[in-house]
C-alpha positions in Angstrom: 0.0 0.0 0.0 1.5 3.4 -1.0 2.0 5.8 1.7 0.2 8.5 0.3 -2.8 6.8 -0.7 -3.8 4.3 2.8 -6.9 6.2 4.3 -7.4 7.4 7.8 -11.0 6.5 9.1 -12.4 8.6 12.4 -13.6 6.4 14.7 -17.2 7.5 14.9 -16.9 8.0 19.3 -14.5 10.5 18.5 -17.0 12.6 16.9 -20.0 12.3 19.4 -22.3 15.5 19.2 -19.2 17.2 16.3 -18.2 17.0 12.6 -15.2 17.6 10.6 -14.5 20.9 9.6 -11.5 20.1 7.2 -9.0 18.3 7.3 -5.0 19.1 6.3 -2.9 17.5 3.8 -1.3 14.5 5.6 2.6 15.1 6.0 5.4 12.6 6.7 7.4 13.9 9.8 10.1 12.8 11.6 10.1 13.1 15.2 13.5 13.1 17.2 13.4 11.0 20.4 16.6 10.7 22.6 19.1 8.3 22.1 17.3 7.1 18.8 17.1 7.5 15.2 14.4 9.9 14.4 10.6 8.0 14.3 9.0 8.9 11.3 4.9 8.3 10.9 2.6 9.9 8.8 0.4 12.8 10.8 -3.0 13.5 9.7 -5.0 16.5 11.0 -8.6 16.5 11.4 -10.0 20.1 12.3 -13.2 19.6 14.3 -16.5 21.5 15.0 -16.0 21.4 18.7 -12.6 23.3 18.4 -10.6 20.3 18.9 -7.9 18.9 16.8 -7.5 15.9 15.8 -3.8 14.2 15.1 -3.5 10.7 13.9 -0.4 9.4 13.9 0.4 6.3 11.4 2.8 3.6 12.1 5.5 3.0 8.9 6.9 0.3 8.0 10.1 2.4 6.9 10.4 3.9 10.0 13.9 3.3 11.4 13.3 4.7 14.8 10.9 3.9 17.8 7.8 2.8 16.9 5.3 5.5 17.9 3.4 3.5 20.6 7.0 3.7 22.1 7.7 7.2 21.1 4.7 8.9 23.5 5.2 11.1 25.5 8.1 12.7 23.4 6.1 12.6 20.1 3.0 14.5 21.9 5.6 17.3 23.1 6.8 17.6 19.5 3.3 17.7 18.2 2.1 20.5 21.1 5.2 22.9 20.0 4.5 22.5 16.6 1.0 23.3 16.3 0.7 25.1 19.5 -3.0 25.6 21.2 -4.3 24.3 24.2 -3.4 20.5 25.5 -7.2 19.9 26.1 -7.8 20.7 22.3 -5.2 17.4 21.1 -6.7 14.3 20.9 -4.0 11.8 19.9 -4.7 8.8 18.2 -2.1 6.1 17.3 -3.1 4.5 14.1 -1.8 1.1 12.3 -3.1 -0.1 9.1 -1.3 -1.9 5.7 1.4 0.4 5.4 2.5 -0.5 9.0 4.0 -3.6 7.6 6.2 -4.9 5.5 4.5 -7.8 3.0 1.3 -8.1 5.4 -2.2 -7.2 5.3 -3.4 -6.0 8.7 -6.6 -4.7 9.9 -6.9 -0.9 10.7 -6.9 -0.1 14.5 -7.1 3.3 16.2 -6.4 4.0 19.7 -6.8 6.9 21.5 -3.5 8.3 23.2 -4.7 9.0 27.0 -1.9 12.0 28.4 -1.8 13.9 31.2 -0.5 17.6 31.0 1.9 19.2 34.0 3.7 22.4 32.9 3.5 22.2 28.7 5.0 18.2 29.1 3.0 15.1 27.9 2.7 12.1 30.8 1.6 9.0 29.2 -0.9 7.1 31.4 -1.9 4.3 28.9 -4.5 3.8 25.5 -7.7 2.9 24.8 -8.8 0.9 21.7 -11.3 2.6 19.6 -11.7 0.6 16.7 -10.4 -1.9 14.3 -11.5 -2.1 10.8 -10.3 -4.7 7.9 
């Protein structure tokens, strides 16, 4: 699966009582983390009606680095300084689909990214599965 074309899905409990407003064009970043190569994902923004923002981070398979379900909290602080905002107004969602893997077929799953905020830093306390879809 190309990396450009895989699609991101919303988990429909995400969106409770909201819509999407728009959404921006997904980017591949690279993330530094210490005492590692850089983790790159792809990052997908979801603006929505409630004033939140969305980021879904996708697993690569080219990724040389942590994965991101090990690169939290440090990949939340990189996220927060780059788009700025309010912590209350990022929802985080770690996402692995097709393009996760190397030669396999996977289903889709979403989790949510459950972080606790103390002075502008990212505490990880754990995730909750949202969906799975395939």
């Amino acid at each position: 699966m190309d990396i450009e074309t895989f699609t991101v899905e919303l988990p429909g409990q995400l969106l409770t009582g909201a819509y999407v407003l728009g959404a921006w064009p997904r980017e591949i970043i690279e993330v530094e983390v210490p005492f590692q190569p850089p983790t790159t994902l792809a990052l997908d923004i979801f603006e929505i009606s409630d004033k939140r923002r969305i980021l879904v981070c996708t697993e690569l398979a080219c990724n040389q680095g942590r994965s991101i379900t090990n690169s939290w909290p440090d990949l939340a602080d990189h996220l927060f300084k780059l788009l700025g905002g309010q912590e209350t107004q990022l929802v985080f969602i770690e996402h692995y689909c097709a393009v996760s893997y190397r030669d396999r077929e996977v289903p889709s799953t979403y989790d949510l990214v459950d972080l606790r905020w103390i002075s502008g830093h990212a505490s990880l306390l754990g995730w909750t599965r949202l969906s799975s879809k395939g």
